[in-house]
N, C-alpha and C positions, 0 to 999 in steps of 0.2 A: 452503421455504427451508432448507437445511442448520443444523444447530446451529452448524459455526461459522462459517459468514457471520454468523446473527444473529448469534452473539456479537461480530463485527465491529464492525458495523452498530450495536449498542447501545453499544459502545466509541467510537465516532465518534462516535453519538447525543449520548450522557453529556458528552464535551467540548465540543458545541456547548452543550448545553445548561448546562453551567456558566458557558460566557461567558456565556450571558444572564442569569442570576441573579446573578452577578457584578455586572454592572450596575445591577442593582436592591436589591443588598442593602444600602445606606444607608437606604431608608425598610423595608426588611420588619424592620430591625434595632428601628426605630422603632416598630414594629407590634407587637412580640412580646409586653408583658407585657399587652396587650386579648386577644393570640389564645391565651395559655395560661390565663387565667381562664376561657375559651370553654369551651375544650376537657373530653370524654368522657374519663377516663382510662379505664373501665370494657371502653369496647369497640375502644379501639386492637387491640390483639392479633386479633380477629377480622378485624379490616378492614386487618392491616398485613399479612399474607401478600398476598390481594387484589390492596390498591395495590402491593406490591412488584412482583406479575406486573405488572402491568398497564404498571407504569412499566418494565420489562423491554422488553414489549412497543412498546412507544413511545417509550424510545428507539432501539431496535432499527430501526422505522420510520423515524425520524425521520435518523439517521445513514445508511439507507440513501439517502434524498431524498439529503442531502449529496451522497455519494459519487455517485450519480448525476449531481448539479451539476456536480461536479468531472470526473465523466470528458466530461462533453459541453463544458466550456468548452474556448475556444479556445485557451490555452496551454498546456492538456492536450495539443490535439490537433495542435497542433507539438511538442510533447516528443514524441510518437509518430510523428510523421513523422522526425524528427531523427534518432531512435530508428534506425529501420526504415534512413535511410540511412547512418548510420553500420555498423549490423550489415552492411549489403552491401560496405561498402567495406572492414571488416576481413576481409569473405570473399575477395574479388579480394583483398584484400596478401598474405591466407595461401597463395592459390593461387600466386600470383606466389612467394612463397619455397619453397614444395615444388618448383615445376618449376625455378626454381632451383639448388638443391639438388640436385637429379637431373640436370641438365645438368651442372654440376660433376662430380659423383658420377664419371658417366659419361666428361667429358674424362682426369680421371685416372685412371680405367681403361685407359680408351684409351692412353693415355700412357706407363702403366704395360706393359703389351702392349707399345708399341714397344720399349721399351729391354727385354726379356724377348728379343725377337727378334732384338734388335742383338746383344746381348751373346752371342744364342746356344749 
């Protein structure tokens, strides 16, 4: 996977994953001064590179799920069909104005030529 899809991927990751802690953060609020008496300060620093990958890696994954969700759902896959028939219909309008254009173009030429000739 390219560096920056992951980076993507862990950027979509991260936001999913904040709604969800989001939601739970009224009791982990409640939790915290049991889990900081827990806590090793000694060997954070060793294990916080570590989980930093780690948590890279997984939201990376994790955002990638999403997006996949997202492209196979079904209102995805009418915005892409929408998509597709709108781009063809702005292709026929543009053709329709060049030929346009060039038919005009052309009758005042034409036009122009006659009264060149008239006038002689």
């Amino acid at each position: 996977m390219s560096t920056a899809r992951k980076a993507f991927y862990a950027a979509v990751g991260a936001g999913d994953l904040w709604l969800e802690r989001v939601r739970t953060l009224p009791k982990r609020v409640t939790d915290l001064p049991t889990r900081i008496r827990r806590t090793d300060v000694g060997g954070l620093t060793t294990t916080a590179r570590k989980r930093a990958t780690k948590t890279y890696t997984d939201l990376s994954k994790r955002g990638e799920k999403l997006v996949k969700k997202v492209q196979r759902s079904a209102p995805t896959k009418r915005a892409i069909e929408q998509t597709k028939a709108a781009r063809s219909r702005v292709k026929a309008a543009a053709t329709s104005v060049r030929k346009a254009g060039k038919s005009g173009a052309d009758a005042v030429t034409s036009a122009a030529e006659r009264v060149v000739e008239q006038a002689g």
